[in-house]
Structure formats: C-alpha cells, structure tokens
C-alpha positions in Angstrom: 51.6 -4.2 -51.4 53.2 -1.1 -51.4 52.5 1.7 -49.3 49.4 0.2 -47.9 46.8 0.7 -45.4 44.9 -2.1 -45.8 46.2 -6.4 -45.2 46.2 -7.1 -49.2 44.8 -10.6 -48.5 41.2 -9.3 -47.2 39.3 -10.5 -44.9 41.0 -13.6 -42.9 39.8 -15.5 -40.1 35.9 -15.1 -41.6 35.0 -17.7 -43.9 34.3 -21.4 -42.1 31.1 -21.7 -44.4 32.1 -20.3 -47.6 32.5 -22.1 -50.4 33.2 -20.4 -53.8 31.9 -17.0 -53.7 28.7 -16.2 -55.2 28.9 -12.0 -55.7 25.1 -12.3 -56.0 22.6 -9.4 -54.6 19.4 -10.6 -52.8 17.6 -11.0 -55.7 20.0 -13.3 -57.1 21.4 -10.2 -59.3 24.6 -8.0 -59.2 23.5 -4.4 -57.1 24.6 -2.1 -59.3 28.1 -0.7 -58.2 30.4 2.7 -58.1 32.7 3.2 -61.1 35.7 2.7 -59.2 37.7 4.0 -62.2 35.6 7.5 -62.1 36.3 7.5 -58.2 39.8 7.0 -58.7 40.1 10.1 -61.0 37.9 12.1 -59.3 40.1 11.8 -55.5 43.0 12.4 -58.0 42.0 15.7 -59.1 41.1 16.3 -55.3 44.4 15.5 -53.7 47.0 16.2 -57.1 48.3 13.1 -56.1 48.8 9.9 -58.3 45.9 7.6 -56.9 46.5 3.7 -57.0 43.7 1.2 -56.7 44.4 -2.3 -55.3 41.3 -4.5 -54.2 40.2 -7.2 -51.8 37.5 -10.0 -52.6 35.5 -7.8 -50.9 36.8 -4.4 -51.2 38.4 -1.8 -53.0 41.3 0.2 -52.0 42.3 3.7 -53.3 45.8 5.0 -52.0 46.5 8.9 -52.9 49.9 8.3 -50.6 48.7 9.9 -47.4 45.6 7.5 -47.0 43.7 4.9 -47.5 40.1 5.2 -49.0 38.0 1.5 -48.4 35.2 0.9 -50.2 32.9 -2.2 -49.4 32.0 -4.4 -52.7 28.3 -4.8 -53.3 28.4 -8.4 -52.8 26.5 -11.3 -50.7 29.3 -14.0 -49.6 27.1 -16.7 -47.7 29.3 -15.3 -44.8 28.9 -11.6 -45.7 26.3 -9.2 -47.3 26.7 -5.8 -48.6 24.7 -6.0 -51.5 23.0 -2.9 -49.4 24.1 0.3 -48.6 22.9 0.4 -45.2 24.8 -3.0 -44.7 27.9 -1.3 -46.5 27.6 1.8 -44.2 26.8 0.0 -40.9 29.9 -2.1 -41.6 31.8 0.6 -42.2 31.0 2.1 -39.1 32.0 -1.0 -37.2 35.0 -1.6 -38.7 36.1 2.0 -37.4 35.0 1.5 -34.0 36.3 -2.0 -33.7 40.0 -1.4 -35.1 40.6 2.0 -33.4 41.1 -0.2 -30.3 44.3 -1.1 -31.6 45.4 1.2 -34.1 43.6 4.5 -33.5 46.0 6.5 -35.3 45.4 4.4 -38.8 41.6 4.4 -38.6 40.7 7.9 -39.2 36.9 8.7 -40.2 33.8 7.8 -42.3 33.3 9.5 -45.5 30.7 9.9 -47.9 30.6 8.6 -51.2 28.4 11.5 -53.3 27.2 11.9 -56.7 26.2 9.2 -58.8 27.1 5.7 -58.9 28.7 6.7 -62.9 30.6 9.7 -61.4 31.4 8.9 -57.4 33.4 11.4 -55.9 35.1 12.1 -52.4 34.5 15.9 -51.5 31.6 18.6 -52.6 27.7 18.3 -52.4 25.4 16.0 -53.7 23.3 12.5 -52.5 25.4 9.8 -50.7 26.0 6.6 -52.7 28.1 4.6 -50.5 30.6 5.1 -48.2 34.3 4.7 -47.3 36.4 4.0 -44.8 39.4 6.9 -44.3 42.5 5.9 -43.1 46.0 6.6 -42.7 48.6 5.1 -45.2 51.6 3.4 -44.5 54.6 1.9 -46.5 54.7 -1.5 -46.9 58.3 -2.5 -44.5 55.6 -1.3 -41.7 54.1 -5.0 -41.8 55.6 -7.4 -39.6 54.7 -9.9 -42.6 57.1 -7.8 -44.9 60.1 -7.4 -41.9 59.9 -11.3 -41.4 60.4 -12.2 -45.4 63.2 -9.8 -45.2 64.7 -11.4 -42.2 64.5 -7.7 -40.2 61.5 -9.1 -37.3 63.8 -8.9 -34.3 63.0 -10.0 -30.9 62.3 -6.8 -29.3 59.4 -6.2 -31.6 57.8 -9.4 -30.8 58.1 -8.3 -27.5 56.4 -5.0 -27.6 53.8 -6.7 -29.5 53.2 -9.7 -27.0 52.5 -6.9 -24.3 50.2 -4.6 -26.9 48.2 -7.4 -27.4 47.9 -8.8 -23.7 47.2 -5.2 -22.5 43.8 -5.0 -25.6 42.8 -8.8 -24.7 43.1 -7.5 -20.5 40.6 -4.9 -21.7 38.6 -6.2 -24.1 34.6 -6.9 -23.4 33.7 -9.9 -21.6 30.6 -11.8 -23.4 28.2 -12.8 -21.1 27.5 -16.2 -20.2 24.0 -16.5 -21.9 25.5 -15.1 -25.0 26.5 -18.3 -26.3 29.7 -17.1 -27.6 32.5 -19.5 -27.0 30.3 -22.8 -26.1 32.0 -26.0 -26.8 29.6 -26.8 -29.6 30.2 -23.4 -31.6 34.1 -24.4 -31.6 34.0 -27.5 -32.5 31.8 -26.5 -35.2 33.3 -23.5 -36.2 36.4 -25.7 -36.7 34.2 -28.6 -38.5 33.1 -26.2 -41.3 36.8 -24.6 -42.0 37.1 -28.5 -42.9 34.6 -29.1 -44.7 35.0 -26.0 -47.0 38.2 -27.0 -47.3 37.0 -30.4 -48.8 35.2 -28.3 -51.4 38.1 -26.9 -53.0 39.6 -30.1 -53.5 40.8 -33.3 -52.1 44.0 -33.6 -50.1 45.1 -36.7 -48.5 45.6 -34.2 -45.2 42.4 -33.5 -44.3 41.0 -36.9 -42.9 43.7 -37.2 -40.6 43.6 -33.0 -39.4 40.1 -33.8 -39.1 40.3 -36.7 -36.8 42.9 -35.0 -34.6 40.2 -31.8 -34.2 37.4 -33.8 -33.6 39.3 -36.3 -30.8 40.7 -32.9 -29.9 37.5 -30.8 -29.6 35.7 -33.7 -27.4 38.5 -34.3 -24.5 38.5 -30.2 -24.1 34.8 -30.0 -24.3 34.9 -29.3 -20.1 38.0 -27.0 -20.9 36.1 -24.5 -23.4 33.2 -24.3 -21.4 35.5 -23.3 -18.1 37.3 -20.7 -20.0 34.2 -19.2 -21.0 32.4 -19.3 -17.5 35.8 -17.2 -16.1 35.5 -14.4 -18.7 38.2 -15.9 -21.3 36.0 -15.2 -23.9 35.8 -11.6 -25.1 35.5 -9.4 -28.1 39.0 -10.0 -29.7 40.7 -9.1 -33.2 39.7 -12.2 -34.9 42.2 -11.9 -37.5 46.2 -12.0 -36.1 47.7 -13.1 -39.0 51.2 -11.3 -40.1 49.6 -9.4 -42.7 47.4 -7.5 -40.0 50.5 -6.9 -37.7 52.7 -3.5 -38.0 55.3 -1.7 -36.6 54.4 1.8 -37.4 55.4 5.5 -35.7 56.9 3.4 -32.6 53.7 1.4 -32.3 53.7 -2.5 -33.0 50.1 -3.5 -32.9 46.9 -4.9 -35.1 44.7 -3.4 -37.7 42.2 -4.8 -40.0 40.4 -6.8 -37.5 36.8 -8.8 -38.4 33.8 -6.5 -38.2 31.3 -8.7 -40.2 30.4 -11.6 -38.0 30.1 -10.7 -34.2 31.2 -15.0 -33.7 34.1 -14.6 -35.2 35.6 -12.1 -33.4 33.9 -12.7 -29.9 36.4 -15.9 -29.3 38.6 -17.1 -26.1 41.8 -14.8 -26.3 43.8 -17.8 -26.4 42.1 -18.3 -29.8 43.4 -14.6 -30.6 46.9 -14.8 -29.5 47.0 -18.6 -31.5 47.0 -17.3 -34.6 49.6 -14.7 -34.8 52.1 -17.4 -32.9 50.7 -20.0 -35.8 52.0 -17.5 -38.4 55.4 -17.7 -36.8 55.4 -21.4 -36.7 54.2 -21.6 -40.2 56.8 -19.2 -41.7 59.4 -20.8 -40.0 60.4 -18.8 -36.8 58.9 -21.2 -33.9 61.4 -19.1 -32.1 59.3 -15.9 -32.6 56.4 -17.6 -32.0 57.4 -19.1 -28.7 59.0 -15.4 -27.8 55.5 -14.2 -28.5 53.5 -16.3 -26.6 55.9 -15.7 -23.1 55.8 -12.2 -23.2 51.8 -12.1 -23.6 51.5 -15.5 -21.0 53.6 -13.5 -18.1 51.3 -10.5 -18.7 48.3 -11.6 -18.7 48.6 -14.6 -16.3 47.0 -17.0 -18.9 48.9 -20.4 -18.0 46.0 -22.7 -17.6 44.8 -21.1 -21.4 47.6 -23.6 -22.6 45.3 -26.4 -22.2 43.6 -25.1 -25.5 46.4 -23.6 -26.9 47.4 -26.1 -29.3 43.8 -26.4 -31.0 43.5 -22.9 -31.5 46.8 -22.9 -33.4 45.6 -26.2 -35.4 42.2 -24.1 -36.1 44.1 -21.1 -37.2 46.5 -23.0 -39.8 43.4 -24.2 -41.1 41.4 -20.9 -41.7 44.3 -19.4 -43.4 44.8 -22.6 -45.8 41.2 -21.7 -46.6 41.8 -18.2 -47.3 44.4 -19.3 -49.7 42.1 -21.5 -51.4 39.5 -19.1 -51.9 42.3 -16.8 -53.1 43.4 -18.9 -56.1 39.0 -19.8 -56.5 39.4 -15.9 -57.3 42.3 -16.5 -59.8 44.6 -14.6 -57.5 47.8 -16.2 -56.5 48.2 -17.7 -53.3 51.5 -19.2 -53.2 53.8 -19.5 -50.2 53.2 -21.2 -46.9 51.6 -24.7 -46.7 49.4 -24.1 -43.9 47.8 -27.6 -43.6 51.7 -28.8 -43.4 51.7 -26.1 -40.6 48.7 -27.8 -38.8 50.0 -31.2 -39.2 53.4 -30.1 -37.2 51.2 -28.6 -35.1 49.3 -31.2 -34.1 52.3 -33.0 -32.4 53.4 -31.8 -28.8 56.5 -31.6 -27.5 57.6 -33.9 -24.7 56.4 -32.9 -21.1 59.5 -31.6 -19.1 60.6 -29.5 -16.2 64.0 -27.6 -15.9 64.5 -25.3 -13.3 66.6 -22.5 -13.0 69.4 -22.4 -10.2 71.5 -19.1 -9.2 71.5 -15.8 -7.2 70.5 -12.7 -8.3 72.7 -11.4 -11.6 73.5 -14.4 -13.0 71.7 -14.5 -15.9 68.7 -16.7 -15.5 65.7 -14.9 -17.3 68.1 -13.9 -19.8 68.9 -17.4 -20.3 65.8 -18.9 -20.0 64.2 -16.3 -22.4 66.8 -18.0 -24.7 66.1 -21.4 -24.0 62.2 -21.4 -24.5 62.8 -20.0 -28.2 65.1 -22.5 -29.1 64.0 -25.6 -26.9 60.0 -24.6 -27.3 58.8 -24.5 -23.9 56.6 -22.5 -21.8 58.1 -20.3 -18.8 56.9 -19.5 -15.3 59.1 -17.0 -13.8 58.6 -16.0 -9.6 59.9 -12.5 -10.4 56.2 -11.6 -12.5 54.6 -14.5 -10.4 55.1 -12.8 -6.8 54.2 -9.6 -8.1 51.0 -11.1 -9.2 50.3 -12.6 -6.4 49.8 -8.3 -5.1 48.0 -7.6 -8.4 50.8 -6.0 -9.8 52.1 -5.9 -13.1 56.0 -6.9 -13.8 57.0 -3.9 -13.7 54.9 -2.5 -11.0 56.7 -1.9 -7.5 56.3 -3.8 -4.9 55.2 -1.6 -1.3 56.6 -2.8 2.4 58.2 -6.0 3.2 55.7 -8.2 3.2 56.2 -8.6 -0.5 59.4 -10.3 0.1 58.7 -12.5 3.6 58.9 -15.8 4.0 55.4 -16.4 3.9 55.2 -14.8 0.4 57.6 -16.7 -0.6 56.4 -20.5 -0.2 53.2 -18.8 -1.5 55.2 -17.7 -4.7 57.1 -21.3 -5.0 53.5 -22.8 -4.4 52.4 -21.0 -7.4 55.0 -21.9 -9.5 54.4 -25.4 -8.4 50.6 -25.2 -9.4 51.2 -23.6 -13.0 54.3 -25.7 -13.9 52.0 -28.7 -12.9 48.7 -27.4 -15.4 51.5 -26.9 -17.8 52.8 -30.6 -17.6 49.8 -31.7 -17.7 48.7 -29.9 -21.3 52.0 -31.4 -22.5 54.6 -28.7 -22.8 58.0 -28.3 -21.9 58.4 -25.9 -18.9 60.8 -23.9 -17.6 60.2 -22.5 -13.9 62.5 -19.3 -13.7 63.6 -18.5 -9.8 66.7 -18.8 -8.1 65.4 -22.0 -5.9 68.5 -21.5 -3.4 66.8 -23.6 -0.8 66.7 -27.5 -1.1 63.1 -27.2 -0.2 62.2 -24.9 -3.2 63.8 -27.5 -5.3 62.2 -30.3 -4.0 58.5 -28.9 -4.2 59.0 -29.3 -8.1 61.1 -32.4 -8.1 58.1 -34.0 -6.6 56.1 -32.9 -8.7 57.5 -33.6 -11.7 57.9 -37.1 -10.3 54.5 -37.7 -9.0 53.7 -37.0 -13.0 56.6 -39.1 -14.0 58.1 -36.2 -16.4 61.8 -35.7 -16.5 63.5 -32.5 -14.2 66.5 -31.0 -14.9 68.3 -28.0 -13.1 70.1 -25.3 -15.4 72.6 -24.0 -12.5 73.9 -20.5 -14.1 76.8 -18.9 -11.9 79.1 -16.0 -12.6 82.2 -14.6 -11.0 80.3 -12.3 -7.9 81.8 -8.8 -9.2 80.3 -9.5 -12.2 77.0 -10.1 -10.1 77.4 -7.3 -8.5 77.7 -5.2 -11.9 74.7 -6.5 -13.3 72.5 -6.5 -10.3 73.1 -2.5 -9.9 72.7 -2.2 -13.8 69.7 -3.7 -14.2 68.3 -1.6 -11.1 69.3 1.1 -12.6 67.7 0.5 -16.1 64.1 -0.4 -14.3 63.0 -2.9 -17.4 63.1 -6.0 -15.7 60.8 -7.6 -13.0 63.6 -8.6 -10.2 63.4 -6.0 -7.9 66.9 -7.5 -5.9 69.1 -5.3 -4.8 72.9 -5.8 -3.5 72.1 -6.5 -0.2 69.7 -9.3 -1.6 72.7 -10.6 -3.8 74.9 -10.8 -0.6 72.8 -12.2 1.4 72.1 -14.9 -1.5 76.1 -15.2 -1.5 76.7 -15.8 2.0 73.6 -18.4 2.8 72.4 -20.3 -0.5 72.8 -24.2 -0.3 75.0 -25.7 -2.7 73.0 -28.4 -5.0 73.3 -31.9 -3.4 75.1 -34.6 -4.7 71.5 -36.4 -6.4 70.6 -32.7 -8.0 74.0 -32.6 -9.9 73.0 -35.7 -11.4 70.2 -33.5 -13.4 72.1 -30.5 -13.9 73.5 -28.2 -16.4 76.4 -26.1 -15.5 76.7 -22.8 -17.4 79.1 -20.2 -16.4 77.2 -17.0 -17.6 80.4 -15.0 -17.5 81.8 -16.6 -20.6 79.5 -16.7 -24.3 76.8 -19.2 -24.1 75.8 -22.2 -26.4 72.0 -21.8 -26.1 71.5 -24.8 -28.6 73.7 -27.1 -26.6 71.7 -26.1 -23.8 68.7 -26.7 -25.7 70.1 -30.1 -26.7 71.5 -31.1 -23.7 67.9 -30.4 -21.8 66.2 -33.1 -24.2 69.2 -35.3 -24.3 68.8 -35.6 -20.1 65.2 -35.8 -20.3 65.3 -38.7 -22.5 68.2 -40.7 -20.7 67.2 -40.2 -17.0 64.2 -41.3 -15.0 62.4 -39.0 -13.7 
C-alpha cells in the first residue's frame, strides 16, 4: 500500500472467535456512520494536498502524504465493538498509548472528528462526531514485508530488530499472577478457537491433523505455560508481529500497529510475541531470517528455557494469520500469497537434537561462523562471550569491572551455564550450537557428557587461522567495540602458548575450517547433519 501508515491487512492476531463478520450495532442495526467521502474532501481543502482513502475491515485510512488519519468503523465484530463512540474514542486512545512504546515517532495524537456525520471535518469548531487517530506517514519500501518481496531485508536489519524487540519485551508490564493471563487453559483455548473458526470457512484436509498436533502439544506443556507465567514471562506485548507491522523507518527498525482491542490478546508470554514475526520468516521462505531473529533477541534477553514453547507459539501464529486471510477473501478482498497452514504443518516437525561446539582462540572466527551456521543449519546458539557477562547482569556489550570477571572460578561457572542451557535446549529438541573457545579438555568434556548422557550426537567445529591474522582481528574488533569478546592480545597469546590440542577421540567428531581462506557455510551445515547421523553419540 503505498505510502502508508497503517499494516493494510487490519487487525491481525485478534480474531480466534470470529466467524464471518456481522457489522451489526447493538440493536442488531447499522450506527449510522461519517461520510468518509465528505471527510476526504474536506482534509483535502485543509492540507491542499491530494487525499487517498484505503480501508481496513475495521477502519478507514485517509493519507494527505504527511500522515495518516484512522478512523474506527462503527461496527460490532463478536471480537470487537465500536458501534459507539465512546468505544471508538476509548480505543482510539489505547491504541495511541499502546503503540508509542514502539514507534513513538509514527503515533502522533488524537483528533476530533467535528461537524456532522453528512459533513465531518478535521479542523475548525463544532460538536465532536468521532474521532481519529493522527499519525505520521511513511512510504511503503519502509515495511520489512515490502523489503523481503523485493529481496532487500538484509541481515543487519533483522538484527537491530531482534534487539528492539528484546529491549520492549525486557520492559514491558508484568501481569500479575491472579490475572489469569497466560494460564494453560486460556492457550490452549485461544489456540482451539483459531481452529475451529478456521473450520467455518471451509473444510481442509489440514486441520484435523494441525489440530491433533496443538492439542497433544498444548497438554505435555501444560506445567511449561503455567512456569513461564509464574516467573513474569507473561507481559503486555504487541500481539500482532507479523511482517506487515514491522518497518525500518528514519534509522529505526521496530513495530507499529499493535492489538488494542482485547487486553488477552496482547497480554501473552513474549515467546508468543517474538513467534510470530520468526513464523513470517519461515512462512515466506527465509528460515534463515527467522533463525537470525530469534538469536539476536535469545542472547539479549536470556530467554533459552522459552524454547520449550517456542515451537507452539509459531504453530499458533501460522494459524491466526491463515485465518486472517480467510476472513480477508469472507470480505471479497484478495488474500493470495503464503499458505500459512502449509507453514504450520513444516512447523510442526523439529529438527534433530544435536550439539556442536565451537573450538579456537580468540580471532578466529567462531561467532562469525556460528552466526552463519545457525541460519543455514537451524539451530539455537549459546555463546560464553554474552553468557559470562550475564552471569554479572551485564548486557553484551556492557563492560566487564576487575578480574574477577575473567578467573577461573567464573569460568567453570560460565562453562556450567552453557552446559545447563545447551541441555534445556536438547531437551526441547533443537539443534544447538555452544559458542566458546573450549581450549581445555575439561570444558569439552562437560558437554560431551552431556550430550551423551541424552544420547544426542556432538560434533566439534575447530576454526583456526594463521596467528597474525589473529592478531589483526583481535585488535580490530577491540577497536570497533560491537562485539561481546572482551579478549585482548595478551588473552590471544596466552591462548597460543597454552591451549590443548584436540585428542585423538575429539578429531573423530570434528570439522576443520581454516577461517583464513573463504568458507563453505552449507558444507558446514551439511557436514554437521551428515556426522550426526553416521556417529553415535
């Protein structure tokens, strides 16, 4: 939609109960309504700008090319009601408080809509009819959505986002434990409707089998969903991270158009947030995005044992936007594009369970490389660099004060960290790759056991370079301060003059990449699953 300020798909993650939408008043008759046409001219004699309208199901948009104008429909959805203006007003308000968490700069103010309901307008004196939301345009290539059709969604954005997000779902409200938010009931039946309403818009041979996997699902993470929300997990989120609602706009990648009309949908486990922009990915075909996405936001906010529910939130989320689409083309619009139930059949199906660990001093490449190897292997990362930090409640890039940061003790705490969330990580059936130079043969071992005692496949990705090209990187990358390591030369040397070579039983498992020469991250990729599926573990 060009030069929008508004997702052009409407509401999105809303909608488990609704069936076709019944624009019906309280009285079971249509409120009477603005003349949107009348509105339209009127903010175009205002501004002396060409005014376009585009609409929602549940709104109308008028764009004068420096904002936004959106005004609620008079309409009573089953999930929704603004056949009032109060309700339209209230809502209105909400939705401005609720999305200038992300994107303050978009959502600007609440106007008044006076006049009459035959001739509305946007400026002068006179009673208040209704009301809309002000907010800033923006063109169209702004939407993450857009920059992914057009192959343009690099890497670096996903990044920025991933930290955007996990800095708003760090921040965001806590519900309270008697607020019944988040209970193991309401998601399984959150998830059941979506089904069901689903089922209403016609049969597809899909659904049985989606619907068995959610409810088998849904009852073994019963005791998992009620943790989460007993340690704070569940908070007041977006609701709504679908590409269309994501935009890279004035040097900030972030999230409008979040859910303001039903507190339940929005108050969720931030896993459940964070699913459904990395279910987009997977959908539209970029698992590598999505896998990007979901490292960056795991190593800042900590969230590892979240991946136990992970992979039912992304199931869920395939499933709400398949039903968006359906009411979509209920409204005569068209809805073509991604198959989302295919999306939540793929997504139903885990990868297998394996370890690799990375193996090499300081400088030779082994977050890069890893970084690389979860996109393209899908697999979850632990890293010690962000790990040890944590351990000091820092943030990555937060420096670490004195020595005691870097002792011996801290280390077997940090290796005993990465031993615990590499094992909750096995155990919720990913692939995992524990990023850390394991130079001792006792580091190693600490993992190989457990990956043994949990019979899953290890492998050790030994990366190595020529040492003046250590060297080089090592004082590049201290210089740039963007990178978690805080080693410095005399760490390198040090590394250098006393690491253990890998025994003879370790080579057996191991990669060999030479990160001074270009690197065949697929064969790497292949080569992991290709060990994991020969060897014993």
């Amino acid at each position: 939609m060009e030069a929008s300020g508004v997702e052009p798909s409407g509401v999105g993650a809303g909608i488990p109960s609704a069936g076709p939408p019944d624009p019906q008043g309280a009285a079971g008759q249509p409120p009477p309504s603005l003349d949107m046409a009348a509105l339209q001219a009127s903010l175009q004699a205002m501004t002396g700008r060409p005014v376009r309208m585009v609409q929602t199901h549940v709104s109308w948009i008028l764009l004068d090319g420096e904002h936004a104008w959106k005004i609620k429909k008079p309409l009573s959805l089953g999930f929704l009601d603004f056949s009032t203006r109060r309700a339209r007003e209230l809502a209105c308000a909400e939705e401005l408080r609720l999305n200038r968490r992300l994107a303050p700069a978009l959502y600007l103010d609440l106007v008044p809509v006076r006049g009459s309901l035959a001739q509305p307008r946007l400026d002068g004196d006179g009673p208040v009819v209704d009301h809309a939301l002000r907010m800033r345009q923006f063109p169209d290539d702004a939407l993450l959505s857009r920059r992914l059709v057009e192959g343009r969604l690099e890497g670096a954005t996903v990044d920025r986002l991933a930290l955007r997000l996990a800095a708003f779902h760090r921040q965001a409200a806590r519900a309270s434990v008697g607020d019944g938010y988040g209970v193991p009931a309401q998601v399984r039946g959150a998830t059941a409707q979506v089904l069901a309403a689903l089922a209403r818009y016609g049969a597809d041979p899909r659904l049985a089998s989606l619907a068995a996997w959610c409810d088998a699902e849904g009852r073994r993470l019963r005791r998992s969903f009620e943790a989460r929300r007993r340690a704070g997990w569940v908070r007041e989120c977006h609701g709504d991270l679908h590409l269309d609602n994501l935009i890279d706009f004035e040097g900030d990648v972030t999230a409008f158009d979040c859910l303001e009309f039903d507190p339940a949908l929005r108050w969720i486990d931030v896993q459940a947030d964070i699913a459904f922009a990395c279910m987009d990915l997977h959908a539209h075909g970029r698992p590598d995005l999505a896998w990007r996405l979901l490292d960056g936001w795991l190593q800042d906010t900590g969230d590892h044992a979240g991946m136990a529910v992970h992979r039912y939130y992304l199931v869920y989320r395939a499933l709400v936007r398949a039903l968006v689409l359906a009411l979509r083309r209920s409204q005569g619009a068209e809805a073509a594009g991604v198959d989302y139930l295919a999306a939540a059949q793929r997504l139903t199906r885990p990868g297998e369970a394996r370890l690799l660990m990375t193996h090499g001093p300081s400088g030779s490449g082994k977050s890069r490389l890893a970084l690389a190897l979860l996109e393209a292997a899908g697999a979850v990362r632990v890293r010690s660099d962000v790990e040890r930090k944590r351990l000091f409640g820092l943030r990555a890039l937060e420096a670490t004060q004195g020595p005691q940061a870097y002792s011996a003790r801290t280390t077997r705490r940090t290796y005993a960290r990465l031993r615990r969330l590499a094992g909750e990580l096995l155990a919720a059936g990913y692939p995992v790759i524990v990023d850390a130079a394991f130079l001792e043969p006792s580091q190693r071992e600490l993992l190989v056991t457990l990956a043994r005692s949990m019979g899953r496949p290890w492998t050790l990705l030994d990366c190595h370079a020529d040492a003046a090209l250590l060297r080089q990187r090592v004082l590049a990358r201290r210089q740039l301060g963007d990178d978690p390591s805080e080693a410095g030369l005399r760490v390198l040397e040090a590394q250098l003059e006393h690491g253990d070579p890998l025994r003879p039983e370790e080579r057996a498992h191991c990669i060999d990449v030479d990160t001074g020469a270009p690197v065949d991250v697929a064969w790497i990729a292949a080569r992991w699953a290709a060990m994991a599926g020969e060897g014993a573990p």
